[in-house]
N, C-alpha and C positions, 0 to 999 in steps of 0.2 A: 633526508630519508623519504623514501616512496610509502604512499598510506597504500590503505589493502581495499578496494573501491570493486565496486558492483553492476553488469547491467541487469534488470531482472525485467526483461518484457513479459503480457500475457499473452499467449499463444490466440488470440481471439481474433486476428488479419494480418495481413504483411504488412512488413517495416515499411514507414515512410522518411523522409527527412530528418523530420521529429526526434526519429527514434535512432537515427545516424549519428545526428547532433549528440544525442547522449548518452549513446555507447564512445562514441568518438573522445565526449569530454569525461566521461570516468577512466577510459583508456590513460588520458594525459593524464591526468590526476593521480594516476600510478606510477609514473615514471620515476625514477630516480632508486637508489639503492635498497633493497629491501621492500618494494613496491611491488603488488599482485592486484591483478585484474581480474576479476572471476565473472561468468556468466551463469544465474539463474535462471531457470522458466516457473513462475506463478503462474500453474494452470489449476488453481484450487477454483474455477469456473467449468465446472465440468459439460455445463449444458452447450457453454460457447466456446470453448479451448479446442484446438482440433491439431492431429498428429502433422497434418502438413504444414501446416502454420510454425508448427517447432523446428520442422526441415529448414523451410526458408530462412527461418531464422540464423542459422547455422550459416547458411548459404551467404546470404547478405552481408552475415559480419565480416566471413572468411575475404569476400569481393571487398571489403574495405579495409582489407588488412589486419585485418584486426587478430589473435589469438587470444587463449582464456587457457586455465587451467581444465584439468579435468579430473573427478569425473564433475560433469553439467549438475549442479542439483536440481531436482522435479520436484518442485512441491507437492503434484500429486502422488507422490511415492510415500508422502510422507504425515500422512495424514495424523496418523499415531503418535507424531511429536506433537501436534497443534492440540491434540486432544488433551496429551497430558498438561500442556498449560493452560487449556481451560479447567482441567480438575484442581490443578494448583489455586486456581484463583477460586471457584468454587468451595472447596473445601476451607477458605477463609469469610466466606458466605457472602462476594463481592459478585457472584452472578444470579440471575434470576431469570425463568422462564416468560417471556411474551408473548400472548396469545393473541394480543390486537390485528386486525385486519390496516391494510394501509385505510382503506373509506374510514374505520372506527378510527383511528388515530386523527385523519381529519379534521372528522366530526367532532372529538373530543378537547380540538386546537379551537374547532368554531367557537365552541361551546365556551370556551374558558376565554377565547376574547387577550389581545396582545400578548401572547405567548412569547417566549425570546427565544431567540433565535440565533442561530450557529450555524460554520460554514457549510452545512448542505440542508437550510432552512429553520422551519422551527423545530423546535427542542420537542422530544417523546414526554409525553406529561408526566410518565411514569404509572400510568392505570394498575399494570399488572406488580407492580412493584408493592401492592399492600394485600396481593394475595396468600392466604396462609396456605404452611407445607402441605398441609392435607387437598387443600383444593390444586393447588399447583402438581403436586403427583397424582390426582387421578385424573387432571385432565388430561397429563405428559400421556400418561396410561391406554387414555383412551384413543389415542391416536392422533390428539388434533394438533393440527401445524404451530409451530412456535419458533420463538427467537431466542435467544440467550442474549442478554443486555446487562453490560457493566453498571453495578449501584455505584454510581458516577460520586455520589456523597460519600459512601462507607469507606470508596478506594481512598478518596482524600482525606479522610481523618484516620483511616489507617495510617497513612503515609506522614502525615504530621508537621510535613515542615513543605519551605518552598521547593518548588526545583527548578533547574535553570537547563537549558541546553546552546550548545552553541554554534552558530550559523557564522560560515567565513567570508560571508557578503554583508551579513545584516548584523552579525556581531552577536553579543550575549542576549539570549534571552528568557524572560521567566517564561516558566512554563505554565499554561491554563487552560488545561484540559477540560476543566468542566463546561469550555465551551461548545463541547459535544453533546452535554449531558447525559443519560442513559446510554450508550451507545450499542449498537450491534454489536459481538464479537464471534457469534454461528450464527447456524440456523437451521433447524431439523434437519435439510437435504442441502444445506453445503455446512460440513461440518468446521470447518474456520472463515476466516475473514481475513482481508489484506493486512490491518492492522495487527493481528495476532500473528498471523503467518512471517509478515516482514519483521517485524521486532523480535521474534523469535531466530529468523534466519539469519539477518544481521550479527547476533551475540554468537548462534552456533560458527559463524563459519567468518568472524574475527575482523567485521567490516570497521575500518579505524575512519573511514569518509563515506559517507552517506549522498553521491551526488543523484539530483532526481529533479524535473519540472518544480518551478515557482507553485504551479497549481499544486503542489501536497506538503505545501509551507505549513499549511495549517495542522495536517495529521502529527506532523514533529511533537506539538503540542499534548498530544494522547500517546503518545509511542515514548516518549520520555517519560510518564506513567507507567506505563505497561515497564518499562525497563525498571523501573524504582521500584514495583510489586514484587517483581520475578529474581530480585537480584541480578540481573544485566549489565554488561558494559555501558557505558553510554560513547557514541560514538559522537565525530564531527560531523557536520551536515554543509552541503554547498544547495543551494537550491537556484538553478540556472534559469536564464529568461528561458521561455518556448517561442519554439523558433514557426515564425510567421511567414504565410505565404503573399504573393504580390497584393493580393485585395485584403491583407492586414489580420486574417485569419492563421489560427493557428491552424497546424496539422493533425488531424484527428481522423481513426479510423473510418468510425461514423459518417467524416464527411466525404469520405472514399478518394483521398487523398494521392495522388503520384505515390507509385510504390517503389521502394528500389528494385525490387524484381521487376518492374515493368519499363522504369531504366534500364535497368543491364539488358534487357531483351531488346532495347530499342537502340543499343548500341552506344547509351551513354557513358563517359569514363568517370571515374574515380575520379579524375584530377576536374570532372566539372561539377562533381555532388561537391566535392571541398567547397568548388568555388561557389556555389550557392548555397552550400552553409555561411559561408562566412560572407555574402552579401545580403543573406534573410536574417541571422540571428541577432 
């Protein structure tokens, strides 16, 4: 039987390689009886998501063969879903406003001396987290900028027991999300977050394989959370190497990276992006 597999780029520059490789390898990963490919766009970056970038997109897969169902889900269309699962969570008193500045969060890391530390640094101390309602609503009130942050503690003693998720390269594994601790889940002016939006979208729209970059091995960890709160599927997960360029470098927008649009205009073929998929990956 074919799983039901996803590519969901962010609209914020053209496809590279990279992003070839893995639309290419969720495409295989659907193959077989009963198996569907779907392409998302996560443009919940609204400062940096741009309408061309969504074009190319289209454009690129099409040039590699590729087909999806339709219609395309936008996650910016959809903001209204992300929202009601932060009330869900909310309304179980698992979210809390953040008022801290990145410099005060720093400072507040200095201050406290060997703070621990999770996959994108040290851990939120949790400042605002012993704010009472009253001071928390009149600061929401008065306009000042904020975050909404998972009480990374109350999730898991809600939840009460282990949970495991499972990776087809790396095999079973527990889940330990508190090594996020507090985590982002909004933020005054983007009203969700990757983590919220993709585990949401995955359950709505019946993702039974989960394939994506080694780099977000770690999120699996908080997103198998977030599935156990909200009553969620739990899906399988492949998480593939990233595919490297000759100086050993991944491919990353940032580093303005060979685009496939700048292939195909340069008159390179399909049957030579394979072949340097499959002599970089």
């Amino acid at each position: 039987m074919g799983d039901i597999t996803r590519f969901a780029p962010s609209p914020t520059g053209y496809l590279h390689l990279g992003h070839a490789a893995s639309a290419l390898f969720a495409a295989q990963n659907a193959g077989g009886a009963g198996g569907r490919f779907l392409l998302r766009i996560e443009d919940i970056d609204q400062t940096r998501c741009r309408p061309e970038f969504i074009s190319a997109i289209y454009d690129d897969l099409a040039w590699l063969g590729l087909s999806w169902e339709q219609p395309v889900r936008i996650q910016s269309a959809h903001f209204d879903d992300y929202q009601a699962v932060l009330d869900r969570l909310s309304e179980r008193g698992l979210l809390y406003p953040c008022f801290c500045t990145r410099k005060e969060i720093q400072a507040e890391i200095a201050r406290i001396g060997n703070a621990p530390h999770g996959p994108d640094g040290a851990l939120y101390p949790g400042t605002c987290r012993h704010l009472s309602a009253m001071e928390r609503q009149e600061r929401m009130e008065a306009g000042e900028s904020y975050a909404l942050r998972l009480d990374m503690g109350q999730a898991i003693k809600q939840v009460g027991r282990r949970l495991y998720w499972h990776d087809r390269h790396a095999g079973r594994q527990v889940a330990v999300p508190e090594i996020f601790g507090d985590v982002v889940l909004a933020r005054k002016d983007t009203p969700t977050s990757y983590h919220v939006s993709v585990t949401h979208d995955d359950h709505l729209q019946g993702i039974s394989l989960v394939t994506r970059g080694e780099d977000l091995f770690f999120a699996s960890h908080l997103h198998r959370l977030l599935q156990e709160l909200l009553g969620y599927d739990v899906p399988e997960y492949h998480h593939h190497k990233l595919l490297t360029g000759l100086d050993g470098k991944r491919f990353a927008k940032r580093d303005k990276s060979e685009t496939l649009q700048s292939m195909r205009d340069a008159g390179v073929s399909v049957d030579d992006v394979m072949a340097r998929i499959g002599t970089l990956s």
